[in-house]
C-alpha positions in Angstrom: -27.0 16.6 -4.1 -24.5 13.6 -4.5 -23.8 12.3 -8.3 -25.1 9.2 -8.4 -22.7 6.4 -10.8 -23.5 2.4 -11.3 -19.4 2.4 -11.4 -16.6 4.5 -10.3 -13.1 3.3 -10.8 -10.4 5.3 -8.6 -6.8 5.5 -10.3 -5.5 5.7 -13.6 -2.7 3.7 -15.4 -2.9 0.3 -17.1 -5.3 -1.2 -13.9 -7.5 1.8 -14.2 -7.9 2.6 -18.4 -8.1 -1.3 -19.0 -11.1 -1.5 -16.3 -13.0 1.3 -18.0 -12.2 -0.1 -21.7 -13.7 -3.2 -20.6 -16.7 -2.0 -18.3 -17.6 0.8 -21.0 -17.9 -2.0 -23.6 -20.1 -3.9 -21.1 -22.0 -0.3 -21.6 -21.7 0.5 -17.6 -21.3 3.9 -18.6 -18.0 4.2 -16.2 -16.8 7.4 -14.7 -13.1 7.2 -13.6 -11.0 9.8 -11.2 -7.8 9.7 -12.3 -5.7 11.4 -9.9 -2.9 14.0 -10.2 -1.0 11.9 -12.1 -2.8 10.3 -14.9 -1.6 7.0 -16.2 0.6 6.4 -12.9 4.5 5.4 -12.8 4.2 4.7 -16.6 4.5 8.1 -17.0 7.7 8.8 -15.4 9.0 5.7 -17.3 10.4 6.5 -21.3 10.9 3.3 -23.2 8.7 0.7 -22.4 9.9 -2.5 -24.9 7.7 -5.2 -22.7 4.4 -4.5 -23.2 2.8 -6.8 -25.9 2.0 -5.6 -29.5 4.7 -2.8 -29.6 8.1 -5.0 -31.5 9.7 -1.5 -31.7 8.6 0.0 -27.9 6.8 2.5 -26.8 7.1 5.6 -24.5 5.2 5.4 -21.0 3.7 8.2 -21.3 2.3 7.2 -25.3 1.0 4.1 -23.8 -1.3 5.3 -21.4 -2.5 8.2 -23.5 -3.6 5.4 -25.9 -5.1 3.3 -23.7 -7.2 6.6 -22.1 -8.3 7.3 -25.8 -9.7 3.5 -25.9 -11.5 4.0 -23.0 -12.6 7.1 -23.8 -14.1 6.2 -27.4 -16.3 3.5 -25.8 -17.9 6.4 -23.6 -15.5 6.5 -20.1 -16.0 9.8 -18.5 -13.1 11.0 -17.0 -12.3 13.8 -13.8 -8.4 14.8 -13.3 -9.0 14.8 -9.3 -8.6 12.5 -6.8 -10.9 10.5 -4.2 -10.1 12.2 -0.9 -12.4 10.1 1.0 -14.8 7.2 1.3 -17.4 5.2 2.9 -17.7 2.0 1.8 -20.0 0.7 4.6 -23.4 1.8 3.6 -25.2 1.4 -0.5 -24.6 2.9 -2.4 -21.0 3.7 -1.6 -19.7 7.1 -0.5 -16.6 9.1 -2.5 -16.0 12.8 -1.8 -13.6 14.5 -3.9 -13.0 17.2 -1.3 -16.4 18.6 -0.4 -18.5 17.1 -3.9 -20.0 13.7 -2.9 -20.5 11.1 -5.4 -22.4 7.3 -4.8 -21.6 4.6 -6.6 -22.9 0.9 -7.1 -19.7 -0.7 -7.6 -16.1 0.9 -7.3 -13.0 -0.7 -8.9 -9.7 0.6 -6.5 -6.6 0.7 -9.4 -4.9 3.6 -7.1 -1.6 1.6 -7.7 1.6 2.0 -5.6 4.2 4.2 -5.7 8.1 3.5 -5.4 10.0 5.0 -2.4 12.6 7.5 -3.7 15.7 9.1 -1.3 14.1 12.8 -1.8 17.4 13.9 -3.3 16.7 16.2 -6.2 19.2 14.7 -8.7 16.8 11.6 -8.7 14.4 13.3 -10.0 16.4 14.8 -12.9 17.8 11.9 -14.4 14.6 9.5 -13.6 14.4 7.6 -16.7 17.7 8.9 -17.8 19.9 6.2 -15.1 17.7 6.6 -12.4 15.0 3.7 -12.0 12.4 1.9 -9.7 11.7 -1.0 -11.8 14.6 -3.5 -12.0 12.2 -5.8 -14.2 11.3 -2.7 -16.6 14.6 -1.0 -17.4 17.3 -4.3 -16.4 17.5 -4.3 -20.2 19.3 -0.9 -20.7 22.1 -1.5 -18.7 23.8 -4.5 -20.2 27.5 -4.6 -20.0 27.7 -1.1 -17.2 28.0 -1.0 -13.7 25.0 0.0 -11.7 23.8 0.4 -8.2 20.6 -0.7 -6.2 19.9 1.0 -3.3 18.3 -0.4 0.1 19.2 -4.1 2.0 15.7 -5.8 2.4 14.3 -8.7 0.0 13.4 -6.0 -2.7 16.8 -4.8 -3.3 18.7 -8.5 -3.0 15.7 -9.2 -5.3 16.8 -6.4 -7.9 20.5 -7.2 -7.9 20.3 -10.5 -8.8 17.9 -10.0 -11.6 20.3 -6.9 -12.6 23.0 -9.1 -13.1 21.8 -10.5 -16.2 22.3 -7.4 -17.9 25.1 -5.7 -15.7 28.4 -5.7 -15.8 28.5 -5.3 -11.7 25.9 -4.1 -9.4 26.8 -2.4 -6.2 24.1 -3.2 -3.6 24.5 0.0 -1.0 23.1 0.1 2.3 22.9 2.6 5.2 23.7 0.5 7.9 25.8 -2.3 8.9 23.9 -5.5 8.4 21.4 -6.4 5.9 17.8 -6.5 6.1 17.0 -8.8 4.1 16.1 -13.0 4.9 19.2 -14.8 5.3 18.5 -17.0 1.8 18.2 -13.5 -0.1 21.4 -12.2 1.6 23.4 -15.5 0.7 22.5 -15.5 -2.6 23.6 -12.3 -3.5 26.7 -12.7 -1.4 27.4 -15.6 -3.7 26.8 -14.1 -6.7 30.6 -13.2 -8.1 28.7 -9.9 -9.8 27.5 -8.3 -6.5 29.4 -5.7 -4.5 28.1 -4.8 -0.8 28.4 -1.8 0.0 27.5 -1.4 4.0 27.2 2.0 6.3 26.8 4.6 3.1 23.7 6.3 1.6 23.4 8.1 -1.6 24.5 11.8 -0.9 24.1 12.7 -4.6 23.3 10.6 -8.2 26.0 12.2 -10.5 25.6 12.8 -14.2 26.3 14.9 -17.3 23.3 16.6 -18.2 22.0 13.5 -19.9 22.6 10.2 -18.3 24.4 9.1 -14.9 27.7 9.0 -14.6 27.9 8.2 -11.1 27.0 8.4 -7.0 28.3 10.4 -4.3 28.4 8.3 -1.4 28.7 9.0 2.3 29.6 7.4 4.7 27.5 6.9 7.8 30.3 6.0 10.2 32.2 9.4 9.9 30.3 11.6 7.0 33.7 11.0 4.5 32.2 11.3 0.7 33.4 9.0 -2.1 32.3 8.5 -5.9 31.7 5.5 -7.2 31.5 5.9 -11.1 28.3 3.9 -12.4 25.3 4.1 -15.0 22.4 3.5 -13.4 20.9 4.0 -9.7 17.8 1.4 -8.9 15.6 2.4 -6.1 15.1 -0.8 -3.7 14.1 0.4 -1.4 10.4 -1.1 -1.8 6.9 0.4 -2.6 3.4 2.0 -0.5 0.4 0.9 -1.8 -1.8 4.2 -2.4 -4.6 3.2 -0.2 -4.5 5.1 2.6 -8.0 6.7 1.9 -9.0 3.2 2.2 -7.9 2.5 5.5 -10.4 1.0 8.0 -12.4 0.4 4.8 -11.2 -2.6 3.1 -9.2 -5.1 4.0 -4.8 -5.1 3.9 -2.2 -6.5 4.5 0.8 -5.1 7.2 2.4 -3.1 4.5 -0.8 -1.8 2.9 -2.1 -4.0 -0.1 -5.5 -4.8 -0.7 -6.2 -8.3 0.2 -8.9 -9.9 -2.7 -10.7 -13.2 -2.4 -8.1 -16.2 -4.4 -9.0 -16.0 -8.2 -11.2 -12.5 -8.0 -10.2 -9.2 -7.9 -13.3 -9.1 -5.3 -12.0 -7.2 -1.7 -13.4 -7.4 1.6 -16.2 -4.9 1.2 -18.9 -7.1 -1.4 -19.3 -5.0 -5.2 -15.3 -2.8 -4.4 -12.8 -4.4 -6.3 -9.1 -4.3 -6.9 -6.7 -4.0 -9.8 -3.0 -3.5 -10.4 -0.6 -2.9 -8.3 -2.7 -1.8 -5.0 -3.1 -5.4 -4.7 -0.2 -6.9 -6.6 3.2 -7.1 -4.3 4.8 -9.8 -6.2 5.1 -8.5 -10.2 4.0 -4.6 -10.6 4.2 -4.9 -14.1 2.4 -2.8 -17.1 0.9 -6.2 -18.1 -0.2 -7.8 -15.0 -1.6 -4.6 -14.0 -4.1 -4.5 -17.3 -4.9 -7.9 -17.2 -6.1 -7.2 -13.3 -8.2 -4.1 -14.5 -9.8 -6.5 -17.1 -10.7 -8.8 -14.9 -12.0 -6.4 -12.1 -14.4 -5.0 -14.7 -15.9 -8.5 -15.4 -16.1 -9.2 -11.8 -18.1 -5.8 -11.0 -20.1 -6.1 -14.5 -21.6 -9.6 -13.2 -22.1 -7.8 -9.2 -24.0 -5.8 -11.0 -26.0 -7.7 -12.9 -26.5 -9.9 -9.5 -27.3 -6.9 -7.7 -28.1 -4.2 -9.4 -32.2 -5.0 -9.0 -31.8 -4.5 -5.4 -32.8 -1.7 -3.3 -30.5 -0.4 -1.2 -31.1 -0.2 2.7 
C-alpha cells in the first residue's frame, strides 16, 4: 500500500526547511525526504557571516539544524532517505524510496546542486579550512593572502575576479592550454593586474599544516614535473550538477541539468511539482536566495492545492 501525502518536498537545506516552515504553517501537514545529507552544502560550510539576522555569524551546520527545528515545531515530518525514483506523469504523483511507494498531491524539488570537486583526498580535509566551492560565501576570509581557483570556464573567471576584492593574488590554474571560458570573461581576468594564469597544470595535492592550507602541489601536464606554489586558499571552479537526475525525462531542464520554472513561479513543467533553490538557480546559489525560493514554492503549491485539491484524480 503506497503512503498517501497532499505534499512531499524532496531535499533538505535552506530551499527544502524554508518550504516546509511555510507549507506547515499553511497546515499542509508536509512530509520532507531529506536525503543523506541533511541541510545540503551548508553543512560542509563553518562560518556563514551572510545570512540575515546573525551580526556575529553562524556555523553551516547550526543554521540548518535551526531552521529543521522551525519546521519541525509547526508539524514537518521528516525521513533521512532519499527519493530514488519517480513518476510524475500520472495523479497523484509517484516517489519510491527504494521499494516503499509514496503519492503525493503536490511535490516541491529543493534537491539542490552540488559543487564539482578534483577527488583528491586533501580536499576533503581541509574543506572549510582553505578549501572552498563558494567564491561568494567564503571571498571574505581571505583578504590580503594569495589563493587559487581552479578550472578555465566562465565559473572560475567568474570566481577570480570576485576573489580579488579580498585577495592579495589569485592564481587561476587550468589543465590545458587555452581557456574555456567566453572571450569577454577571459579578457577581463587577463586585465586584471591581480590574476595569474596558470595554463597546462592540475592540482596534484592541496598542502597544509594540519589546520589550514599552506599551499598546492602542481603538475604539470606537458611533462608530469611537480611544483608548489605556496597559497591559502584553493576555490573549486570548476562548476556545479544540479541533483536532478531522478528527474530526468520527468520535468523539464536545461543542457546542464537545471530545472526550467515558468518566469515569476517556482511552477516546473509538470502542473502542482515545483522547484526551489539551487536545482533551479544557476546564477546566485546562495543560503538566501535558496530560502526565499523554498518560501515561495510553498505558496505556489499551497494555492495548486487549494485550486486542485477538490479534484479527483483520473
Amino acid at each position: 500500500m503506497a503512503q498517501h501525502e497532499r505534499l512531499v518536498i524532496i531535499g533538505s537545506g535552506p530551499a527544502g526547511y524554508t518550504a516546509a516552515l511555510y507549507a506547515a504553517r499553511a497546515n499542509l501537514n508536509p512530509l520532507l525526504f531529506e536525503g543523506f545529507q541533511p541541510g545540503g552544502q551548508l553543512t560542509i560550510t563553518s562560518e556563514v557571516e551572510n545570512y540575515p539576522g546573525f551580526p556575529e555569524g553562524v556555523l553551516g551546520p547550526e543554521l540548518m539544524e535551526r531552521m529543521k527545528k522551525q519546521a519541525e515545531r509547526f508539524g514537518t515530518r521528516f525521513e533521512a532517505s532519499e527519493i530514488t525514483r519517480v513518476d510524475l506523469s500520472r495523479r497523484p504523483f509517484q516517489l519510491w524510496r527504494d521499494d516503499d511507494l509514496f503519492t503525493a498531491d503536490a511535490v516541491i524539488v529543493a534537491t539542490g546542486a552540488s559543487a564539482k570537486w578534483l577527488g583528491i583526498g586533501s580536499e576533503k580535509v581541509y574543506q572549510g579550512r582553505g578549501v572552498s566551492a563558494c567564491a561568494t560565501c567564503d571571498g571574505f576570509f581571505f583578504r590580503g593572502v594569495e589563493v587559487a581557483v581552479v578550472g578555465g570556464g566562465d565559473t572560475a573567471m567568474e570566481e577570480a575576479v570576485f576573489l580579488t576584492k579580498y585577495a592579495s593574488k589569485v592564481h587561476v590554474i587550468h589543465r590545458r592550454d587555452e581557456l574555456r571560458a567566453s572571450k569577454i570573461m577571459q579578457d577581463r581576468a587577463r586585465k586584471n593586474p591581480k590574476i595569474e594564469i596558470v595554463l597546462n597544470a592540475t592540482v596534484d595535492e592541496i598542502l597544509g599544516d594540519g589546520k589550514a592550507v599552506t599551499g598546492v602541489r602542481l603538475k604539470s601536464s606537458k611533462d608530469g614535473s611537480l611544483r608548489v606554489l605556496p597559497l591559502q586558499g584553493v576555490f573549486m571552479g570548476i562548476g556545479h550538477e544540479p541533483n536532478t537526475k531522478v528527474f530526468r525525462g520527468q520535468l523539464a531542464m536545461n543542457d546542464v541539468g537545471y530545472l526550467t520554472v515558468d518566469a515569476g513561479s517556482t511552477q516546473t513543467s509538470v502542473p502542482g511539482v515545483f522547484a526551489a533553490g539551487d536545482v533551479s538557480d544557476p546564477s546566485y546559489r546562495q543560503a538566501i536566495s535558496a530560502a526565499g525560493s523554498g518560501c515561495q514554492a510553498a505558496i505556489d503549491a499551497e494555492r495548486w492545492l487549494g485550486e486542485h485539491v477538490t479534484e479527483k484524480w483520473d
